[in-house]
Each structure stands twice: as C-alpha cells, then as structure tokens.
VEXLUMVO-95159 format. One record per residue (C-alpha): z, x, y; residue in three letters. Coordinates in pm, 1 decimal, padded with zeros to 6 digits. Layout:
REM VEXLUMVO-95159
[r [Z X Y] ALA]
...
This chain:
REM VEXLUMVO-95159
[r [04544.8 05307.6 -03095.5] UNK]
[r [04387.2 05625.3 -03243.4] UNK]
[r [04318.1 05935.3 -03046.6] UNK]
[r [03986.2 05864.9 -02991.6] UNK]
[r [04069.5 05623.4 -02775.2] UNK]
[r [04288.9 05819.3 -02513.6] UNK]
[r [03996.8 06032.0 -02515.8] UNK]
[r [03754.0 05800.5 -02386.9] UNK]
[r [04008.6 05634.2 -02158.4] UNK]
[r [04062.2 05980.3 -01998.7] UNK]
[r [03696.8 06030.4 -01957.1] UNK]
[r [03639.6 05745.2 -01833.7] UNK]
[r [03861.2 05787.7 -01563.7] UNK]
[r [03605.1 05976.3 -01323.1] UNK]
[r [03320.4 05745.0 -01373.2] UNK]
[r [03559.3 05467.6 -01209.9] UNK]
[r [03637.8 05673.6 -00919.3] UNK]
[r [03309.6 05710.7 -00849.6] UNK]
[r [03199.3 05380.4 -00913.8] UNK]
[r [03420.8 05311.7 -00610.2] UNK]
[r [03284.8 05540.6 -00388.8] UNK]
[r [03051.8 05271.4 -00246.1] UNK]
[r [03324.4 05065.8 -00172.5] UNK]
[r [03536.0 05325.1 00005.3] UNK]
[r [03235.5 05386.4 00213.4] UNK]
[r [03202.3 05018.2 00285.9] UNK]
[r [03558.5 05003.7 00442.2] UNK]
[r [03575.1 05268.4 00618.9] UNK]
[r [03224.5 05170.9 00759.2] UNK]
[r [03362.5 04831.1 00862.5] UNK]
[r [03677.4 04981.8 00982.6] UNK]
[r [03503.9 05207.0 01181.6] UNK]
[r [03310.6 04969.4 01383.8] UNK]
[r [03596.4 04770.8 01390.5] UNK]
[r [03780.0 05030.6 01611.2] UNK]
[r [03448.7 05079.7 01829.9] UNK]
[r [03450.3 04694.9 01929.7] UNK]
[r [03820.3 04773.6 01991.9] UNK]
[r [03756.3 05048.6 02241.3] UNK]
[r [03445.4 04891.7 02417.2] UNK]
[r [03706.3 04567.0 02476.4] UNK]
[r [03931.3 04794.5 02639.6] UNK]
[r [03656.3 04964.5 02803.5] UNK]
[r [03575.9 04597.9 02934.1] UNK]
[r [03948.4 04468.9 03006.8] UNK]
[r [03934.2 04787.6 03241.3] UNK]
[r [03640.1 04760.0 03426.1] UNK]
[r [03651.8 04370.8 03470.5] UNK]
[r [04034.0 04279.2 03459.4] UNK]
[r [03890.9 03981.2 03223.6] UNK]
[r [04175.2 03759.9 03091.3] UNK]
[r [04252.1 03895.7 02736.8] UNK]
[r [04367.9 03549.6 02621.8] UNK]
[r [03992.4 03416.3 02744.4] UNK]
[r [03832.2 03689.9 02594.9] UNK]
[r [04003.3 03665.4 02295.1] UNK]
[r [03962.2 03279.7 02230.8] UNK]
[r [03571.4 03333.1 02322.7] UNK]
[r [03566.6 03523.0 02042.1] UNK]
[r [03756.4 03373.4 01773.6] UNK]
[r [03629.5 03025.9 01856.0] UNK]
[r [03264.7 03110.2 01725.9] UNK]
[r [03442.2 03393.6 01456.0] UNK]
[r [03585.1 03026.3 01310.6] UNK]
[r [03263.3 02816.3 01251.7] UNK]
[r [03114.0 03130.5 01134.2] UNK]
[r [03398.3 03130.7 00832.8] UNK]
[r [03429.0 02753.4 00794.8] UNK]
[r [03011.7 02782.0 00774.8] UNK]
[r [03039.1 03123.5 00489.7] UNK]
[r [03357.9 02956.5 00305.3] UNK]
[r [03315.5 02606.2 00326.3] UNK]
[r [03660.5 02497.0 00243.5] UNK]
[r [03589.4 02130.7 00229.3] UNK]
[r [03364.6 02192.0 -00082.4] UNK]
[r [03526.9 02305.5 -00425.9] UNK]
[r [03878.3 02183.9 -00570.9] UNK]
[r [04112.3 02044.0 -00355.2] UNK]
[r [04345.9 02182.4 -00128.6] UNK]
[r [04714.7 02101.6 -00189.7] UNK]
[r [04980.7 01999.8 00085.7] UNK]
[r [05147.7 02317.9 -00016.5] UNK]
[r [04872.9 02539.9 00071.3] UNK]
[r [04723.6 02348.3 00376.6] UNK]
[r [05042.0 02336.9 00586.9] UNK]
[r [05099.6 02688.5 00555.5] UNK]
[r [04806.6 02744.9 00628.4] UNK]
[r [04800.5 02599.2 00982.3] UNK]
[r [05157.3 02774.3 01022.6] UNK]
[r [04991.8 03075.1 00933.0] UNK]
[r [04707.7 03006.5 01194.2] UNK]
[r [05011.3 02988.5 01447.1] UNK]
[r [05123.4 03312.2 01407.3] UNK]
[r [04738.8 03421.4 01406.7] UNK]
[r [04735.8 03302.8 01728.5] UNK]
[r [05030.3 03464.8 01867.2] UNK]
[r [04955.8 03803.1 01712.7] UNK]
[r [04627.5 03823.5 01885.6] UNK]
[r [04721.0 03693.5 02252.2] UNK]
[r [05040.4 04007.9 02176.8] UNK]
[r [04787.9 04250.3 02024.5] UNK]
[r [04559.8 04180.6 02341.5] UNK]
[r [04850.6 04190.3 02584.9] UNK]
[r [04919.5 04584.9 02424.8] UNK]
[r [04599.9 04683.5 02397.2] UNK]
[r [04495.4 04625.8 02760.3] UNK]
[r [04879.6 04771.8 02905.0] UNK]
[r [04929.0 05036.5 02600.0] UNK]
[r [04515.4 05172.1 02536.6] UNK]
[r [04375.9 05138.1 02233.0] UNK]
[r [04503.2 05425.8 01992.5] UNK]
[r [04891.1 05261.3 02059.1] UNK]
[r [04763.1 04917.7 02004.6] UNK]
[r [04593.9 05033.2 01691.3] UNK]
[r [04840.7 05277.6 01558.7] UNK]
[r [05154.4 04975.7 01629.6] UNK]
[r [04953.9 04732.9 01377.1] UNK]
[r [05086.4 04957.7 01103.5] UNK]
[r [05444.5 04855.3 01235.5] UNK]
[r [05455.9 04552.0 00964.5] UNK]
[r [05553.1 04821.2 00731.1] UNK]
[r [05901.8 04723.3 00833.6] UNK]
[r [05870.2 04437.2 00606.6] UNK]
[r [05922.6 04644.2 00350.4] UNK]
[r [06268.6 04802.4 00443.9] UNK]
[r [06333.8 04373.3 00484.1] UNK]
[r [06247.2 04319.6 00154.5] UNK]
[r [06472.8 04634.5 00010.0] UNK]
[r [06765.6 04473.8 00254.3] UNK]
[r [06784.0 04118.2 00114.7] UNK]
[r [06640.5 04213.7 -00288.3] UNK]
[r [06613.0 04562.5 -00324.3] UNK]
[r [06787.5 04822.7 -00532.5] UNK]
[r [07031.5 05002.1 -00320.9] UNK]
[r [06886.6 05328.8 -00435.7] UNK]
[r [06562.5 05286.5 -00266.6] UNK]
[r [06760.9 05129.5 00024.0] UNK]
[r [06802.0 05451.6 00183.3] UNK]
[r [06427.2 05571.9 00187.3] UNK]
[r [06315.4 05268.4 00316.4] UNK]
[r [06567.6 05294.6 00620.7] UNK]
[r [06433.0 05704.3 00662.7] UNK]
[r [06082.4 05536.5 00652.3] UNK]
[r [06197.1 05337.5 00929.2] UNK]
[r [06305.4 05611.0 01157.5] UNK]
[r [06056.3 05806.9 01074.2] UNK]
[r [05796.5 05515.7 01216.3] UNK]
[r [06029.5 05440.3 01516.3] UNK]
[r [06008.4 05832.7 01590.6] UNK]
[r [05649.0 05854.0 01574.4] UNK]
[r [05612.5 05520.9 01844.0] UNK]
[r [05887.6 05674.2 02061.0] UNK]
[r [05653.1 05945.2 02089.5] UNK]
[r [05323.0 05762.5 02105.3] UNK]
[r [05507.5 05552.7 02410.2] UNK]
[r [05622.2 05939.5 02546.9] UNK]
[r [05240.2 06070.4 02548.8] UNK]
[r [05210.1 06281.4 02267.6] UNK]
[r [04892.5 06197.5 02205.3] UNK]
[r [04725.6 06226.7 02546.7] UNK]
[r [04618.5 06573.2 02693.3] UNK]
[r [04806.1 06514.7 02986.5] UNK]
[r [05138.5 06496.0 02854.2] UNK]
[r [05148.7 06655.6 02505.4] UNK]
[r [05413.4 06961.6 02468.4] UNK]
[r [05114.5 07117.4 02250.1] UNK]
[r [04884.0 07085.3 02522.0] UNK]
[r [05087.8 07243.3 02778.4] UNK]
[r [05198.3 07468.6 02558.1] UNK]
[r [04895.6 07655.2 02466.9] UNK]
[r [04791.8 07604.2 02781.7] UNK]
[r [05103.7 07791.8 03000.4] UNK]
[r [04907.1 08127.7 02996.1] UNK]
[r [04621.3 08047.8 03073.4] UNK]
[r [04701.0 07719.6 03323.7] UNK]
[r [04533.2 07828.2 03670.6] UNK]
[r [04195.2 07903.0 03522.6] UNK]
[r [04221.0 07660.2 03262.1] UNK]
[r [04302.9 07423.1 03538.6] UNK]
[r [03988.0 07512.8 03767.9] UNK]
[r [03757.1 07513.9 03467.6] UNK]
[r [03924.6 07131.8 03408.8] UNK]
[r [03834.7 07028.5 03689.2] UNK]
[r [03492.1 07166.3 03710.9] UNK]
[r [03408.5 07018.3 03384.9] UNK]
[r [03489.4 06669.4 03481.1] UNK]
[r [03218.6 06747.9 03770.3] UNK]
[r [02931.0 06832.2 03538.2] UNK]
[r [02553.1 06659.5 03552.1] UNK]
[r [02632.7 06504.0 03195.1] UNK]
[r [02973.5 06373.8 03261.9] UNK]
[r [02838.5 05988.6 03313.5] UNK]
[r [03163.6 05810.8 03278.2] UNK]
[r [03307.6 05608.2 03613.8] UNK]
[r [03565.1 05656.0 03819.4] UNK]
[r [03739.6 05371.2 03634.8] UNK]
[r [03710.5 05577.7 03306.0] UNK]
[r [03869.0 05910.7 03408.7] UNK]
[r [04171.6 05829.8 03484.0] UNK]
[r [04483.4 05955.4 03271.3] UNK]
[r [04719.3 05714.9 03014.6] UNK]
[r [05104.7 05697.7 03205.2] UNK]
[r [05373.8 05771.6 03009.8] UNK]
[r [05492.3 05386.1 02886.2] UNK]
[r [05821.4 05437.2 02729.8] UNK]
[r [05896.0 05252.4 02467.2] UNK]
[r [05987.9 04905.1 02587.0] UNK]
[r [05598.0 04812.5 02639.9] UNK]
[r [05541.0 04958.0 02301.6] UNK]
[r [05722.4 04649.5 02176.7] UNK]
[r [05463.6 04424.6 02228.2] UNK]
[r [05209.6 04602.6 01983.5] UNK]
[r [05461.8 04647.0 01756.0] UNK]
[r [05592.9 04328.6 01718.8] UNK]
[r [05215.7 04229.5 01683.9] UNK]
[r [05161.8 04453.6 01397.0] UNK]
[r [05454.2 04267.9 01224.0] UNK]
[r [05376.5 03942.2 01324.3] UNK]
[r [04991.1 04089.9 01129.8] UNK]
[r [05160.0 04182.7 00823.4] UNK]
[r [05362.2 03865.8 00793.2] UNK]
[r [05079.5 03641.1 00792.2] UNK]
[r [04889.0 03861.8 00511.0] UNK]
[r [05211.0 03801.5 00335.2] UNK]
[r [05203.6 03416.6 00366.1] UNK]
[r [04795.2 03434.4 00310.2] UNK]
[r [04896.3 03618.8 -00008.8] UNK]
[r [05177.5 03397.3 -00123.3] UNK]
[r [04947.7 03056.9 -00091.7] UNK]
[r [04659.6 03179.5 -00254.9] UNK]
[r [04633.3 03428.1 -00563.0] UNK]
[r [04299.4 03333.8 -00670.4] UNK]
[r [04041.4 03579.8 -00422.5] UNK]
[r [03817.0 03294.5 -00396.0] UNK]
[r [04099.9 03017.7 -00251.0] UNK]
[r [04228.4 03303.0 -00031.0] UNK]
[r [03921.5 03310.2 00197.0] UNK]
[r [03835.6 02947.8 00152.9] UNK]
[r [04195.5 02988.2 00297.7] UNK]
[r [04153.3 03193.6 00584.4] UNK]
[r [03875.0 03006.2 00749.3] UNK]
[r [04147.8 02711.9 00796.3] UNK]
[r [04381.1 03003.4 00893.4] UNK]
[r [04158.6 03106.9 01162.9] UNK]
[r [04026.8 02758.9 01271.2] UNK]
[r [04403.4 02673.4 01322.7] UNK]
[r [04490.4 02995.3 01525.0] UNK]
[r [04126.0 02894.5 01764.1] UNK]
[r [04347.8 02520.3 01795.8] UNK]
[r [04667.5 02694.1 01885.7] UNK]
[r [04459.9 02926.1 02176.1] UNK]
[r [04288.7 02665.8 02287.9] UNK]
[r [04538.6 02510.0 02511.6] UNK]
[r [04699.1 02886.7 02582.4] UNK]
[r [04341.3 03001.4 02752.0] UNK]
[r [04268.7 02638.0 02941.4] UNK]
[r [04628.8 02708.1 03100.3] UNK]
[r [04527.3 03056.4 03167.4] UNK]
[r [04191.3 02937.7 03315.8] UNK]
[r [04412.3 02689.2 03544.2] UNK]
[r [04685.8 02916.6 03655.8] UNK]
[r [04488.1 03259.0 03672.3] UNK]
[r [04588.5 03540.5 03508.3] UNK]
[r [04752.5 03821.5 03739.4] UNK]
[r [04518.5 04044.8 03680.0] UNK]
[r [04181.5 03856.1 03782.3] UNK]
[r [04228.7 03575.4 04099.2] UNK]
[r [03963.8 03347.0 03902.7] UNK]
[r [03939.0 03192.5 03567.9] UNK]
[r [03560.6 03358.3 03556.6] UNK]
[r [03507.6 03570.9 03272.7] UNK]
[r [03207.3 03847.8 03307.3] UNK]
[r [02997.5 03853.0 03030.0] UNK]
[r [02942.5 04204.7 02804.7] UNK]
[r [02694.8 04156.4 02503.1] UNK]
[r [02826.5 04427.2 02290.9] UNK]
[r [03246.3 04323.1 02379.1] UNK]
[r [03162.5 03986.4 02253.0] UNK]
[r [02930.2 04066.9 01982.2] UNK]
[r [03124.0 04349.7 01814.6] UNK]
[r [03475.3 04147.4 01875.1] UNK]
[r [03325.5 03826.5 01647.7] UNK]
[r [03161.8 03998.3 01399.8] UNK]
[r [03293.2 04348.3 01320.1] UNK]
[r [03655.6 04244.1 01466.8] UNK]
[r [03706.7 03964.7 01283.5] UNK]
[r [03458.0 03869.0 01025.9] UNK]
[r [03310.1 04181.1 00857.9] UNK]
[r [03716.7 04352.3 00882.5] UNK]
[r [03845.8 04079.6 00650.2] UNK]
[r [03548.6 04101.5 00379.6] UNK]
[r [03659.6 04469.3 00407.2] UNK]
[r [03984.8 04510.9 00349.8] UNK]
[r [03974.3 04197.7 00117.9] UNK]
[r [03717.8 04390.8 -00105.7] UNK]
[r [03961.1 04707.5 -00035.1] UNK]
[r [04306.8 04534.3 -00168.2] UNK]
[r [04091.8 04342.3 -00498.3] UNK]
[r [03887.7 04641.1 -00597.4] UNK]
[r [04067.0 04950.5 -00471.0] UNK]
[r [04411.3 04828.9 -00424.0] UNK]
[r [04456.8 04946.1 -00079.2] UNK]
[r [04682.1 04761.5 00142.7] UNK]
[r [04655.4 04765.1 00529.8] UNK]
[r [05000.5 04892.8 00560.2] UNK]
[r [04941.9 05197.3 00382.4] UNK]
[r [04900.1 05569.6 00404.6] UNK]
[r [04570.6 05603.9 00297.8] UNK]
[r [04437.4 05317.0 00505.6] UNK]
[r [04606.4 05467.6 00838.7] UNK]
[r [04418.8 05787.8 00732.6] UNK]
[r [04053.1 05624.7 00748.1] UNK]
[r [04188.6 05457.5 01063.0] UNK]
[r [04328.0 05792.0 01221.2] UNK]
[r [03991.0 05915.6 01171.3] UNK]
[r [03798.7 05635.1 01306.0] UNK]
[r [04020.5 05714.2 01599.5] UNK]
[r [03971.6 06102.6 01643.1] UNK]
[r [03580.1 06012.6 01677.8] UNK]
[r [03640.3 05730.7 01941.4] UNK]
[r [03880.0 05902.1 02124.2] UNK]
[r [03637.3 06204.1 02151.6] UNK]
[r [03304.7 05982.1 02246.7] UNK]
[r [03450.6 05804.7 02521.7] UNK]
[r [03607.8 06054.5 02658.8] UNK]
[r [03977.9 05987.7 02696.9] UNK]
[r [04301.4 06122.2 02776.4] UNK]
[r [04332.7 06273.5 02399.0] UNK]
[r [04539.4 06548.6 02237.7] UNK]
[r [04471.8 06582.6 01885.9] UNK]
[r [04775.8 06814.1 01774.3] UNK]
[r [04965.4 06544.9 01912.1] UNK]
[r [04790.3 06235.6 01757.9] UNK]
[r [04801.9 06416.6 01434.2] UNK]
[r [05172.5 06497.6 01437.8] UNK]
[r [05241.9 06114.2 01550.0] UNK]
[r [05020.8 05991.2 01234.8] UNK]
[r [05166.9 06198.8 01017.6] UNK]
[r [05510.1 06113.3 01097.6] UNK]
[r [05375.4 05751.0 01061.8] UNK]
[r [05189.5 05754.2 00726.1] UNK]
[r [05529.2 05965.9 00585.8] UNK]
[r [05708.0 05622.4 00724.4] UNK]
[r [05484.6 05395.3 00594.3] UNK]
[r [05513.0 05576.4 00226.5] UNK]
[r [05860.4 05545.2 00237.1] UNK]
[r [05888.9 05195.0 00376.4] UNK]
[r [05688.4 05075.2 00093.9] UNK]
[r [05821.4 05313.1 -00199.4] UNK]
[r [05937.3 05059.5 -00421.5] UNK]
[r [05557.2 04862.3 -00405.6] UNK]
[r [05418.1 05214.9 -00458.9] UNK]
[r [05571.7 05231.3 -00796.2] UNK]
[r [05570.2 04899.5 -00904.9] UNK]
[r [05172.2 04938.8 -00884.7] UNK]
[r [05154.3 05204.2 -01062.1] UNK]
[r [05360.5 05071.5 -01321.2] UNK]
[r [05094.2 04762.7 -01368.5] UNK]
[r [04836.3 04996.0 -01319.9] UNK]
[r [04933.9 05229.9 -01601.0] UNK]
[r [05070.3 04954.2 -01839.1] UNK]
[r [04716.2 04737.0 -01811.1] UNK]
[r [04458.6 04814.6 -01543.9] UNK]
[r [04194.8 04639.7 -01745.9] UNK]
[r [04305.7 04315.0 -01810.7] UNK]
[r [04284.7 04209.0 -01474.1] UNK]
[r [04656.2 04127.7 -01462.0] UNK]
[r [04697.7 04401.0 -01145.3] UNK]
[r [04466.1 04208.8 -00980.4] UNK]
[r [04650.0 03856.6 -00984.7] UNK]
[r [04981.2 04070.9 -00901.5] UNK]
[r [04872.8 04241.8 -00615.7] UNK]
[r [04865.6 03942.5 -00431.4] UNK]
[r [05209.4 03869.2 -00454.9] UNK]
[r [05453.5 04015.2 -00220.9] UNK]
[r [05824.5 04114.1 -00245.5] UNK]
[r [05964.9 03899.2 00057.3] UNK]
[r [06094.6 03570.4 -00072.8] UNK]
[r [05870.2 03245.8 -00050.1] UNK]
C-alpha cells in the first residue's frame, strides 16, 4: 500500500467522526426521552399507587403490534426452529426483567433503577471466569467491586441531598442558616410540586438494590441471546418483535392475577389513566430506545453496557433529576457513576480490545459489523 494511502486514510478519519455526529445526537435524543417517560412513570406509580405489572403490560401490549406492524416478521425468509424458540425464551426473560425493573423502580426511584441496568456488565467478568485469559481475570473481578461499591453506595444515599457526606459536608458551617433558607425555599410562590413530590429518598441498603440489579442482568442477557440468534441487523428486529410479542404472552396471565388478587399497594385492580405515562412508556420506552441503540451498536459500535453510553445516560439524569425537583446530590451521583463507568471498563476489558483489534485490522469491509454481534458467553 503506498504512502499515499495512509495519508488519505488518516484524513479521512475526521470526516467519519463527524459524519456520526447526527447519529450520536439521535441516541442521546432517544435516550433522553427515554429517561423522561421513566421519571413521569415514577412520578405516576407515586401519586396513584397503580400496579406496575398493569401498567407495564398496558404498555407493552400495544408497544408489540406496533413492532409486529413496523417489522412484519411473517413476511421475508423463513424463520428457523433455532431462532424462533429462542426467541420466545428470550421473550420470557423480557418479561421478567420488566415486572423486576418495575418492582425497583417504584421501591428504589428512578436514578437506582436506571443506574442498576448497567449491572449486566457482570457478564463480562462470567465470560473471563469460564473462557478468559487469566491475565485479564483479575481486572474483570476489580471491575466488579468497583460496580458493587458504587451500588452499595447508591443503596446508602450518596446521591440524594439528604444523605450525601458531600452535602453535609459543605454544609456543617453554614447548617442553621442554610437550614432556614431550605426550608423557606421549599415555601416559595413557584415551588408547584405536591406534597407527594417533596418528600426525601430513605436510605435502602443494599438488599432492595438487588432487584434492579438482577434486572439489569437479566437486560443484558437477553441482548446476548438477541445477538447470538440473529447477526444479520435486519433478522434481529424482525426478531425482536416476536421477542416482545412473547414477553406481552408471558405478562398477560402475571397482570390478570394481579388484577384478581390486588396488588398491596392499590385495594382495586383499577388503573388511573395518565396520557403522557402511557404515551412516553410505548413509544420512547420501548420502541424509539431499540431503533436507538440498535443504530448506536451497527453504526457507532456502542454497547449499552458501556462507559460512554452510561455517560449520555448520567447526563440525561443530572437534567431530570434537576427539573423535577428531587432529593439530588450531584457530587455524589457523579462519584457513584464514575466508580461505575471505571467498573464497567474493566468488566468488559477484554471486548474493549478485541474491537479495536477488528476495528484497526479492517473497519471497512464491514467484517466489524457482522462481529459485533457476537458475544463472548458460550451459545
């Protein structure tokens, strides 16, 4: 290859990145309404004390028509046994995920729920257990303490005002006037939230941390099945609408027993009706979030489970956080995410330089984008 060429390849280089500039602002777009129909369903699970298992089957029953409608996964080449059945396993764990995810993000608030889906990271330090090098074995196990430290202190409070260290701390001088000034605040003309809105997030601990965290890897491991079964982009969403038709079966019979017995937190099976929850929940929390990241992991090879991605997310988060007025300390939410990205990195080290290996070897023959899609964790 003569010199000319490295030349061009080198400036060619910034021309891509900006090409993808678009896309970037696509995702963090969708990921960014994504967490705002997150918060206004918490917003509604605390005003109403709506069954979350209702809710969420309301929502992903008309979520699946909309994809079986978009991918039509009758029409094309034929689905294979081998890609069907898992599949409808896959819509299984769907199912569970989102009746746990639900269950933490009413009990936990929304920056735990949505900071635990990042736990599937885990995965990784499973996959350097069973066929990694024992090298790498070691950084994946520091990733994982590093990502159980930063939920141990997510369940402890760090990230509320109330019971951050960094709050009190810069606060110990100046605590009685800071304290009146508090209060007066939350008294002001333009302070229009509810009663039910200003109250302060408990300390949890971390045994009801669990259940978003064993959501987020129950998450990750159906992306790894979805990306095992399909390699082709095109089968893989002709693949999740039967994924998420599946997961509407499995709920089904999960809310009608809900709707019999009652949940414990409403004495009916009624479920009050909020435009925006429903709306946002079907379309930005489930439809327009997988065209997203699915765009995001073919064209700018950006996993959910990664660093980068819990930095748009952290974001998204910070402006939330701020315009509904909660219980937030950002010292302390920034300390927890960056204890959690540095996890995440080194949970997924070995994946980090194997894509960069196929990147740098041949980025333009398309072969990086047929290997992304495979995962290390056996079949």
């Amino acid at each position: 290859m003569s010199p000319n060429k490295f030349s061009e390849d080198r400036g060619g280089s910034p021309p891509n990145h900006f090409r993808h500039t678009p896309l970037q602002i696509i995702h963090v777009a969708a990921n960014f309404m994504r967490i705002w129909s997150i918060y206004s369903m918490y917003r509604y699970f605390s005003q109403t004390g709506a069954s979350v298992v209702l809710f969420l089957f309301t929502c992903l029953a008309p979520a699946s028509i909309l994809f079986l409608i978009l991918q039509k996964p009758w029409k094309g080449r034929p689905l294979s046994n081998a890609q069907v059945v898992p599949s409808i396993i896959n819509g299984a764990i769907t199912a569970l995920y989102l009746v746990l995810w639900g269950k933490g993000l009413k009990s936990c608030g929304p920056v735990r729920a949505i900071l635990a889906e990042y736990s599937g990271a885990v995965l990784g330090v499973l996959s350097a257990v069973l066929y990694g090098r024992r090298g790498h074995l070691w950084k994946k196990i520091g990733g994982l303490i590093a990502m159980l430290a930063s939920f141990y202190l997510l369940s402890e409070g760090w990230a509320t005002a109330t019971y951050s260290p960094f709050y009190i701390l810069f606060r110990t001088d100046l605590s009685p006037f800071y304290i009146s000034c508090y209060k007066l605040n939350r008294n002001l003309p333009w302070e229009d939230r509810d009663d039910s809105e200003a109250h302060t997030e408990p300390v949890l601990g971390l045994r009801p941390m669990l259940v978003p965290i064993s959501a987020g890897i129950l998450s990750a491991l159906r992306r790894v099945i979805a990306r095992r079964i399909s390699i082709k982009n095109q089968l893989k969403r002709r693949l999740h609408a039967l994924t998420i038709a599946s997961a509407t079966c499995f709920m089904f019979p999960i809310a009608m027993w809900d709707i019999i017995i009652g949940s414990p937190s409403s004495s009916s099976g009624k479920l009050p009706f909020s435009a925006w929850a429903f709306l946002s929940t079907i379309f930005f929390g489930n439809i327009v979030i997988f065209y997203a990241d699915s765009i995001a992991e073919e064209r700018l090879h950006m996993v959910f489970s990664s660093p980068r991605h819990l930095m748009a997310a952290g974001a998204c988060i910070i402006i939330m956080e701020i315009v509904y007025k909660m219980d937030f300390s950002l010292t302390g939410f920034v300390i927890c995410c960056l204890i959690l990205g540095f996890g995440i990195y080194e949970a997924t080290s070995l994946e980090h330089n194997r894509k960069d290996s196929i990147r740098n070897s041949d980025l333009s023959s398309g072969e990086f984008d047929n290997q992304i899609q495979m995962s290390s964790l056996p079949t």
